[in-house]
N, C-alpha and C positions, 0 to 999 in steps of 0.2 A: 215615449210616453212621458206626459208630465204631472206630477201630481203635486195638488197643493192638499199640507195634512193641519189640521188643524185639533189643538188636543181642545176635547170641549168639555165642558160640567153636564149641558146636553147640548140634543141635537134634535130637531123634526125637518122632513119634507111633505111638503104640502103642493099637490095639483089642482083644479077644478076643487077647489074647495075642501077636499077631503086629506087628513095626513095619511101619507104612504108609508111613512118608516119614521121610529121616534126612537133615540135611546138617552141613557145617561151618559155617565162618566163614561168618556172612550176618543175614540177620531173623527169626526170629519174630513172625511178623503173629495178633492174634485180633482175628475181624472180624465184628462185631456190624451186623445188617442193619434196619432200621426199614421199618415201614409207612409213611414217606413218601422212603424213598431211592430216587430213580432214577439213569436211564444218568449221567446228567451228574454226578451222585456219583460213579460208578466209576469216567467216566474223571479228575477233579480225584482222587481220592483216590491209583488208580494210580501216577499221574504224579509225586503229590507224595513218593509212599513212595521211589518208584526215582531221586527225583532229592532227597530229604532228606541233607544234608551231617552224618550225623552217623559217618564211620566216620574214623578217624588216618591225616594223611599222612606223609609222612616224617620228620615233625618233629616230631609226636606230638599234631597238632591238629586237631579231628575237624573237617577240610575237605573229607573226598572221600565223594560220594554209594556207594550201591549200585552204580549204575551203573560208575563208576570204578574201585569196591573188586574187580566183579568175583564179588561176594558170592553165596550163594545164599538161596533164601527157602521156610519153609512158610508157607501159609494157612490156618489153623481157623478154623474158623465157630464164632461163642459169640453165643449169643442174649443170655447171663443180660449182657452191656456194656449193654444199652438197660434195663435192669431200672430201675423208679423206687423207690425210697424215703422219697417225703412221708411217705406215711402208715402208720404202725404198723409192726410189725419183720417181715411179711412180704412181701417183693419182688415187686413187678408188671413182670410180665414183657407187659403191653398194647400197649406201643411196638414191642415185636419183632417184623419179617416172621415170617406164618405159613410153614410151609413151599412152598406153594403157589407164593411169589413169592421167599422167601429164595432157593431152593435156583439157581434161574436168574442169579439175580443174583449169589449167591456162585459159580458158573461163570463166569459172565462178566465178574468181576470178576479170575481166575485168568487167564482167557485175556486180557486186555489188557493184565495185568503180566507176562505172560509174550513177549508180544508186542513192551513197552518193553526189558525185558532179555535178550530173544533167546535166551531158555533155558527151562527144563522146570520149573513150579515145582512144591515140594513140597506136600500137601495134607493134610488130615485125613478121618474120614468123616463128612458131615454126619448128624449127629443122635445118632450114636454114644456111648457112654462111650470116654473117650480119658484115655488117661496121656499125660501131654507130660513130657520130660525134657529140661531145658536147661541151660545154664552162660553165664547173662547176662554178656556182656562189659564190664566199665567198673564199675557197673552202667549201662547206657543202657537207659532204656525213656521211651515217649513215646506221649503218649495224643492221636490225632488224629480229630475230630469234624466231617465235612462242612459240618455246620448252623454250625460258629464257623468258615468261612472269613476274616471280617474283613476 
């Protein structure tokens, strides 16, 4: 799994014209699902977004996690994160969960970080065309990859 997190002032997603999910202060998660991510992905990946120290404590030093901040979160599904480009200037999207197995995964993935933060988190529609509108705070963004746990 690859996820790009982005701490935001806010956030909406917007399909066919209507917003689907809007919050404030919190993350913007895009979460890129691979044909060899499983459970054990989703819960290390969860755990690590809701408990990453990058939001300002009182003293203006990004020490306090989501959890702390309080924050709120959407999560979009974007396939084109596992895209390769070795070869030639058109992108292989090979790596990416078919839908078949994404779409489970990106559920269940929703539902255990909603579970860590005890609240409703916001969503996109999988497979959709989506406008995302956001106002990155800092800028902070932070590209996190299951496979480089390290």
């Amino acid at each position: 799994m690859k996820a790009v997190i982005q701490r935001v002032l806010s956030a909406s997603v917007t399909t066919e014209g209507k917003v689907v999910s809007r919050i404030d202060r919190g993350l913007l998660i895009l979460l890129g699902i691979g044909t060899d991510d499983e459970k054990k992905d989703i819960d290390w990946l969860a755990a690590k977004i809701a408990n990453l120290r990058i939001f300002n404590d009182n003293a203006g030093v990004m020490n306090r996690s989501l959890l702390e901040s309080e924050g709120d979160v959407i999560v979009v599904s974007q396939f084109t994160l596992l895209a390769s480009t070795k070869k030639g200037n058109r992108p292989s999207y090979i790596a990416a969960a078919r839908p078949e197995m994404a779409i489970p995964m990106y559920k269940e993935f929703i539902q255990k970080l909603e579970s860590i933060m005890g609240k409703t988190v916001g969503t996109g529609v999988f497979g959709a065309d989506m406008k995302i509108d956001l106002c990155n705070d800092g800028p902070v963004t932070i590209v996190i990859d299951t496979k480089n746990r390290g």
